[in-house]
C-alpha positions, 0 to 999 in steps of 0.5 A: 061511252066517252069519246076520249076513252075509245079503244079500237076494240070498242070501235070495232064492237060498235061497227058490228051493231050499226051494220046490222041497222043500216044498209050503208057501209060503215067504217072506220079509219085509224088515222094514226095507225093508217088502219081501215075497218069496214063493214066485212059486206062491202067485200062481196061487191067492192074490190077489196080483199080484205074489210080489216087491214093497214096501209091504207093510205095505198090499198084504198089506192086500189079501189079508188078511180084513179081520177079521184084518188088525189081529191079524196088523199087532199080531202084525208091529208087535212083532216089529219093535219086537224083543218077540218074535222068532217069527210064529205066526198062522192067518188067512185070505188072500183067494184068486184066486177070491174066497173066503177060506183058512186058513193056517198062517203060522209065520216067525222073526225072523232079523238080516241085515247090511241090516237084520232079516227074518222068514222062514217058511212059509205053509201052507194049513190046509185042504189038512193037513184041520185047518181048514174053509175054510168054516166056519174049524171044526176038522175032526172029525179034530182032534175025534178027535185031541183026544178020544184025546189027553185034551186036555179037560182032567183030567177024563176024562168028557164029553158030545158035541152033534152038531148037522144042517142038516135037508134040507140036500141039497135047500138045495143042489140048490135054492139052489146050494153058494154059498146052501149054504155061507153055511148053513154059514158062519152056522150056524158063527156062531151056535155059536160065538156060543154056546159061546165057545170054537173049541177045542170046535166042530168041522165034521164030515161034511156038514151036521153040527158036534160040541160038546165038552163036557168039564165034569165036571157031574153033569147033563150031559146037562140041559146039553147040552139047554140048549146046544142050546135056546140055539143054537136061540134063537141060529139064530131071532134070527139069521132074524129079524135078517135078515129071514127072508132064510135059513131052515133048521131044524136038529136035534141028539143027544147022547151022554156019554163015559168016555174011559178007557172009550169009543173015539172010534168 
């Protein structure tokens, strides 16, 4: 089918037939018209009414996490101005249940005879085990994935900080999961506050996080005790900015590595 005869009729029919062979959302957006289509499935667990529907621009508002709807408007805005032709973005939609997921959102710009539509994929990261739901951390598959891909840079040695919630069971057999995963949730926080960069902070098993630090430092070890003093400080401003509302306590270890030398177990 030639691009430059779409109709949003052909569209449509063509969302029908790819849902069907894929496990990620497809939609369609008719940047003109401000009109969203989306895979009728995506309902059933994210909080839209609707799959088909105008206004888009402020329903999607509903869906986004406040947080990321600026980033995904600026992201849109210029696609529409023509600066770019391609939606590359991992954000947060609300769900059904109120909690908030990650997806992978990935679409091209592509020119109708009504107008232009951005067509493309939602997929929810969690489900591929990219990134935590929870915390929005990679995953310690993404840690070992970039450890045996050498991906920190050209320097081969490096140092790990894997951080635990002390007593981490009995805050979820007292408190519940939810007081739990806010743990997690402000924990995550607080690392990230620290560390600056999400390329290097991973949510491992449980209660624990990594911290990569590839720096070719001749005392890395020193810094791996000094980053974990200041996230220490960072976890005690954090209780006595709220209150002591939360309380929890954690504990570190860390190790040095050759990754020419060194597997990743």
């Amino acid at each position: 089918m030639d691009n430059k005869n779409f109709k949003y009729d052909d569209l449509s029919f063509i969302k029908g037939v790819f849902e069907r062979t894929t496990e990620a959302y497809i939609f369609i957006y008719d940047l003109l018209n401000d009109h969203y289509l989306i895979s009728q499935r995506a309902c059933e667990y994210f909080n839209l009414s609707e799959y088909d529907f105008t206004d888009a621009s402020n329903r999607l508002k509903e869906v986004v996490h406040p947080d990321d709807y600026l980033m995904v408007v600026e992201d849109l805005n210029q696609i529409k101005n023509k600066k770019k032709s391609k939606h590359s973005l991992e954000y947060r939609w609300k769900t059904r249940a109120g909690s908030y997921a990650w997806i992978r959102c990935s679409g091209e710009a592509v020119a109708g005879s009504n107008g232009e539509y951005l067509i493309g994929t939602i997929t929810e990261i969690g489900k591929i085990k990219r990134i935590d739901n929870i915390t929005g951390l990679y995953f310690e598959s993404v840690l070992e994935a970039d450890y045996k891909k050498g991906n920190y840079g050209k320097n081969r040695f490096g140092g790990i900080l894997l951080i635990g919630i002390d007593n981490f069971k009995e805050i979820n057999e007292k408190h519940g999961t939810e007081m739990g995963n806010k743990v997690l949730e402000n924990l995550a926080s607080i690392i990230l506050s620290i560390v600056k960069d999400a390329r290097y902070v991973y949510r491992m098993n449980g209660d624990e996080f990594a911290v990569a630090v590839p720096e070719p430092l001749s005392d890395r070890e020193k810094h791996m005790k000094r980053l974990y003093k200041k996230i220490r400080r960072g976890v005690d401003a954090y209780f006595e900015a709220n209150g002591y509302e939360l309380f929890f306590t954690i504990s570190a270890g860390g190790v040095e590595f050759d990754s020419e030398n060194d597997k990743y177990e």
